[in-house]
N, C-alpha and C positions, 0 to 999 in steps of 0.2 A: 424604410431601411434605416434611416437617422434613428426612426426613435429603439429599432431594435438592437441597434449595433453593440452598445453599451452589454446589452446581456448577451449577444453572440460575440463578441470579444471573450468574456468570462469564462463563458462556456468552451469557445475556441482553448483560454489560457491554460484550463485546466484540461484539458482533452490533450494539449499536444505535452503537456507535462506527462500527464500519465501515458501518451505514443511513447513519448522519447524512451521513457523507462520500460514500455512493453517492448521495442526494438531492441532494445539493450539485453534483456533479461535472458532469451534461450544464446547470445553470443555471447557471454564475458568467460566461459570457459573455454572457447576455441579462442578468443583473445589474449588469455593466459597460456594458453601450452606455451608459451616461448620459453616458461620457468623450466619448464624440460632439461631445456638445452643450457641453463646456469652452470655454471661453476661450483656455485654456492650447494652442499647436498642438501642442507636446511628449507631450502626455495626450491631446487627440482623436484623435491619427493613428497611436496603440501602445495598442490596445485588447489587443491577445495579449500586450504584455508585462504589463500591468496583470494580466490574470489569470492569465499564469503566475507574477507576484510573488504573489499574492495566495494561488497554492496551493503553491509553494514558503515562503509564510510560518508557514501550517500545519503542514510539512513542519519547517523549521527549529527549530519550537519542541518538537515531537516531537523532534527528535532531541537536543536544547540536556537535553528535561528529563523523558524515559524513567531514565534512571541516576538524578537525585537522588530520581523518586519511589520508584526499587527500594530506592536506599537509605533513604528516610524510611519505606518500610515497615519493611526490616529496625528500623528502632530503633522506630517508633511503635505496629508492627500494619499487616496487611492493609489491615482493615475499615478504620478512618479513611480512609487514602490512596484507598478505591477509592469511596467514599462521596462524598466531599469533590470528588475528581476528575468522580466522575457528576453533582453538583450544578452541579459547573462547565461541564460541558459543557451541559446545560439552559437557561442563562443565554446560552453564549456563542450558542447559535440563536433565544432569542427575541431575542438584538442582533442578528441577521443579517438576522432576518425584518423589524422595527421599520425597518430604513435604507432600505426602499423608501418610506416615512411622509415620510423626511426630505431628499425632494427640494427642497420650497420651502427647509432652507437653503443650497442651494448643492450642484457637484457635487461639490468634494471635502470637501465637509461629509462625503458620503453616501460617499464613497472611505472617509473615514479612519473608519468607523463598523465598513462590513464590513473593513475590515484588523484594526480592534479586534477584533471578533467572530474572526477566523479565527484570530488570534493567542493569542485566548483560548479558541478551542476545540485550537489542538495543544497548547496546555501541561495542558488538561483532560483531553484524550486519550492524554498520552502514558503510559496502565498497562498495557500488554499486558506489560514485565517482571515487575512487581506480581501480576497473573492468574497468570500463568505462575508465580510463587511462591507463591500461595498453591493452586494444584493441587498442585504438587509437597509442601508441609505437608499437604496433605489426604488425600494418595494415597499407597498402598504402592510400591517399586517396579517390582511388574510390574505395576500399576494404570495406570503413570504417564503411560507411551507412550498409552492411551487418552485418557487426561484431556488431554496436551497436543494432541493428535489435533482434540479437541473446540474447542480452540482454532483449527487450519486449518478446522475446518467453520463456525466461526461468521464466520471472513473471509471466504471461498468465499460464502457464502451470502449476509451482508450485502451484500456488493461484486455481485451477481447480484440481488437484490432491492431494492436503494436504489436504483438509477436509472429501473427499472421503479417503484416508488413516487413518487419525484420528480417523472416524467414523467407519469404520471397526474395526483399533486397539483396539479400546476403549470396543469393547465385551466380549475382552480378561480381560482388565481390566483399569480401569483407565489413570494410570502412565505409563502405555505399548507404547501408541503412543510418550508421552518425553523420553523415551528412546531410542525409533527407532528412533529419530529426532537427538536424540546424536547418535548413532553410524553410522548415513549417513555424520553428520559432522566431525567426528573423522575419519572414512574410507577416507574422502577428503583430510582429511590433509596427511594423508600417498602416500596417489596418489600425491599429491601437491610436498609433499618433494623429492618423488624420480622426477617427472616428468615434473614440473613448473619451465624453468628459468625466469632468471630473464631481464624485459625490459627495463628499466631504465640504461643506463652506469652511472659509476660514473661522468663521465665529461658533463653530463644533468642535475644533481643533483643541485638545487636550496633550497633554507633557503626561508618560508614565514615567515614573519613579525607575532609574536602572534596578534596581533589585525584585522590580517585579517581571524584568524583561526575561523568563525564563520560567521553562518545562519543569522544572523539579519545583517547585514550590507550589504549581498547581496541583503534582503529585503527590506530595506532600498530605497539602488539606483534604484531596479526594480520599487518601487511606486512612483518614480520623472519621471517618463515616463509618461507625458498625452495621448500619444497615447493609450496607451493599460491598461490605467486604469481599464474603464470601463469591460475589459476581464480579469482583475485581481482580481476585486470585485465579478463578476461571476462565475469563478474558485472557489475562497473562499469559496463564500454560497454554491454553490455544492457542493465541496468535507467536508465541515463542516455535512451538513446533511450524504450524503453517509458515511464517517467515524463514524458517530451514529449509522447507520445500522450496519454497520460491526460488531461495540462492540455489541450491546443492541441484537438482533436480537435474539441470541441462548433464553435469558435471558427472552425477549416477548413471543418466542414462546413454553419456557418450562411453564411459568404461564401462559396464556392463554391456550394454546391446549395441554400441557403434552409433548411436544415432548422429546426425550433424542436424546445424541451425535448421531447416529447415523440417526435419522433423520432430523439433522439438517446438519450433513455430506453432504445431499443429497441434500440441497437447497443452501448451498456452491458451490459445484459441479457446478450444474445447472447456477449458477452464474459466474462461471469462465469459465463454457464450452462456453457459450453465448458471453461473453467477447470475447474469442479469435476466435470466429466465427465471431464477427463485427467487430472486430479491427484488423484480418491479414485478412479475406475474402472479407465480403460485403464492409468497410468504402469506398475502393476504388472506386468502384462502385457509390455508393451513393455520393460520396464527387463529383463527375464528373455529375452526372447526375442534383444533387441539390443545390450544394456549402455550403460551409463550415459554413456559418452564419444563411443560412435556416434549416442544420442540427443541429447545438449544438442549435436553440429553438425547433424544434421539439424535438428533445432528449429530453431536457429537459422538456420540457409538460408532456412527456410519464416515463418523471421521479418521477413527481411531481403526476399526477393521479396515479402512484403506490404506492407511499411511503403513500399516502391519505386511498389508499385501503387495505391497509396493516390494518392500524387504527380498519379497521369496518367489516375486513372480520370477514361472522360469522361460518366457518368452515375452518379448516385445510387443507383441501386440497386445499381452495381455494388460500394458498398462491403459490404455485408453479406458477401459472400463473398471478400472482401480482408480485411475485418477476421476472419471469422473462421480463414482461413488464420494471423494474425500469434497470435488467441487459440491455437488446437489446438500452432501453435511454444512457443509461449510456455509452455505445460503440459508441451511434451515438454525441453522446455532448463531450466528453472530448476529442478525437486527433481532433475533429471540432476548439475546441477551444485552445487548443496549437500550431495548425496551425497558426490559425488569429494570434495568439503573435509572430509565429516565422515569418511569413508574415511583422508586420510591425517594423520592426527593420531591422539593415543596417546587413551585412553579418559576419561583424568582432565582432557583438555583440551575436551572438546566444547564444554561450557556455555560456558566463555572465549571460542573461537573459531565456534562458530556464533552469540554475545551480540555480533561485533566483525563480522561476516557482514553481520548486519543494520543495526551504528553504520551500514557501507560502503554498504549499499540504502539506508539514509535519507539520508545525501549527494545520492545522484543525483537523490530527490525534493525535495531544494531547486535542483540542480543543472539538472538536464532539464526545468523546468517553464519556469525562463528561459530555455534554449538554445532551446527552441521557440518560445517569443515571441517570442525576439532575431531570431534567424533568419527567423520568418513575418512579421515586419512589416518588417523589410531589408531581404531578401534575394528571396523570394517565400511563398505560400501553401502550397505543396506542399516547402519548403525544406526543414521541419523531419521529414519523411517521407523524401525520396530521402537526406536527410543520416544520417538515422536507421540506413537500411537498409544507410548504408557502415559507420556504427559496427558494426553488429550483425553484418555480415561479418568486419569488423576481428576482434570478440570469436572468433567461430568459428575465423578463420587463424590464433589463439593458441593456441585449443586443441588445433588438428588439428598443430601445430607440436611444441608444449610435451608433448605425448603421443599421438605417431605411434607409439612402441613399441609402444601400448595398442594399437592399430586393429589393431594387425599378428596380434594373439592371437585366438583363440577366446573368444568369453563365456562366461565364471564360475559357470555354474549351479550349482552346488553352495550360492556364496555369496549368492543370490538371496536367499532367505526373510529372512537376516538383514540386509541392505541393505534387504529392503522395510522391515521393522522401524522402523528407522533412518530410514527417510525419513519413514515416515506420524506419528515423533515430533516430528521437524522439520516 
């Protein structure tokens, strides 16, 4: 147990990060109706924008302060940073769960409590760099691809079981699932402290420069890369729309069909379970049989007729099988198309440019959580879906554009085993 503790800690870290957030996800629009009841007509009548600020704040603070804590590991140690950041996150869901307490002062008393909380659970949460450094201190390098591997299982899994937890929680009562989300993170930290050394010696320890402690400047270098532009523009408009879904989603389907948390628990679910059925099962399969650039446009086709369908379904149940059309794209397009980036770059670049990969996906979750609020309280309900579904075609006509050579070939069998490699590390 001693000697596994260290990677079931990590693994723990990031599993109850990504819970917290799948609990959170189908409740922050029944969290919000109190704007209802404002004063203000500004805040009553943009309920979708209030919560996709609210998960784009999350999102921004992840991205603001994933680099400084990679760096304050590098100089202080792992264990502090990952310690310190689980305590934080602990705190910031018992202030989530408490602002339902503090409706007698006012609504946006209770507004600016959960913005505190949300703000102070992304800069808690932002150690998946951190993790990810301290596997790679722990591990050989043919170890390594596993141990980061362990990292896709614990997103896959959380993001697939927190909304299913949530939605259960939440019958009990509200505020009941931000609690249970603090005290998975609070129990971590006491496992952490007796159980987590530390990997880092002092004599590894390096000082970064403040101006390199930050996302825009790895975004930066990544967009002077002509090669993979066009898969970087791609990426964007994808994960811009999907990150709309994410937020809007609960918010469309309580004003259209009535659903509450725990039916929206179930379409979460559904969406993570899918997830990690194509992205640890089938991709392998498919990427070998199809190749990698025939996959991320079909995905994405099959992303785009969902996100379309979603718009004009005129029954409820008919979303289960809309959404999970947009999940099964979603699994065949994105490791398609983080491949093709890690493919064309030199060997000594990867960490740089898949670390600047993901500065560009955290964007779009500050980016897409408002374009679908903006839009859904505009424009109409269904806005931020049919709009979605032009993006995510947009993203496709770039790549079937930018690399029609490719289509034109035979798949690469030969090169399969080592592109699965390559993916299942990413």
């Amino acid at each position: 147990m001693k000697s596994r503790s260290p990677m079931l800690f990590i693994f723990l870290t990031v599993l109850i990060d990504l819970l917290g957030v799948g609990i959170l996800l189908p409740l922050l629009p029944y969290y919000v109706k109190i704007v209802e009841q404002s004063s203000l007509p500004w805040l009553a009548d943009n309920r979708a924008i209030v919560v996709g600020a609210l998960t784009a704040s999350f999102a921004l603070m992840q991205f603001l302060f994933a680099p400084v804590f990679g760096a304050l590991s590098d100089r202080y140690g792992r264990r502090p940073v990952l310690l310190i950041s689980l305590l934080g996150t602990g705190i910031a869901y018992i202030l989530f769960g408490l602002a339902e307490y503090l409706s007698f002062l006012g609504v946006e008393t209770v507004l600016a409590v959960l913005f505190l909380a949300r703000i102070l659970s992304g800069i808690a949460g932002a150690t998946i760099p951190t993790a990810q450094a301290y596997i790679a201190d722990v591990t050989t390098p043919e170890n390594r691809a596993k141990g980061l591997g362990m990292i896709g299982a614990a997103f896959g899994l959380g993001f697939m079981l927190g909304p299913a937890l949530g939605g259960f929680l939440s019958t009990i009562s509200l505020e009941t699932p931000a609690f249970v989300a603090a005290g998975l993170a609070l129990t971590n930290v006491l496992f952490g402290y007796f159980n987590l050394p530390e990997s880092l010696p002092p004599e590894r320890r390096v000082t970064t420069p403040v101006r390199e402690m930050n996302s825009f400047s790895r975004i930066h270098a990544l967009l002077r890369r002509s090669a993979i532009q066009p898969l970087l523009i791609s990426i964007f408009l994808l994960n811009l729309a999907f990150a709309g879904l994410q937020s809007n989603f609960a918010v469309f389907s309580d004003v259209r069909f009535g659903f509450g948390p725990f039916d929206n628990a179930l379409i979460f679910t559904l969406v993570g379970f899918l997830a990690v059925l194509m992205q640890g099962i089938l991709i392998r399969r498919l990427v070998l049989a199809f190749g990698e650039v025939r996959l991320a446009i079909a995905g994405m086709m099959l992303m785009s007729v969902g996100f379309i369908a979603i718009a004009f379904v005129p029954v409820a149940w008919m979303l289960f099988p809309v959404i999970g059309v947009v999940a099964i794209g979603s699994g065949m397009a994105t490791p398609s198309l983080t491949s093709l980036i890690s493919r064309r770059v030199a060997a000594h670049e990867q960490g740089s440019t898949l670390g600047g990969t993901q500065a560009l996906t955290s964007l779009t979750m500050i980016a897409g959580p408002m374009f679908a609020g903006f839009t859904f309280d505009s424009i109409d309900t269904g806005a931020p879906y049919y709009l979605g579904g032009v993006l995510i075609m947009l993203a496709a006509s770039v790549i079937g554009s930018a690399l029609a050579p490719v289509l034109r070939q035979p798949v690469e069998q030969p090169q399969g085993s080592a592109l699965i490699g390559r993916m299942e590390t990413e």
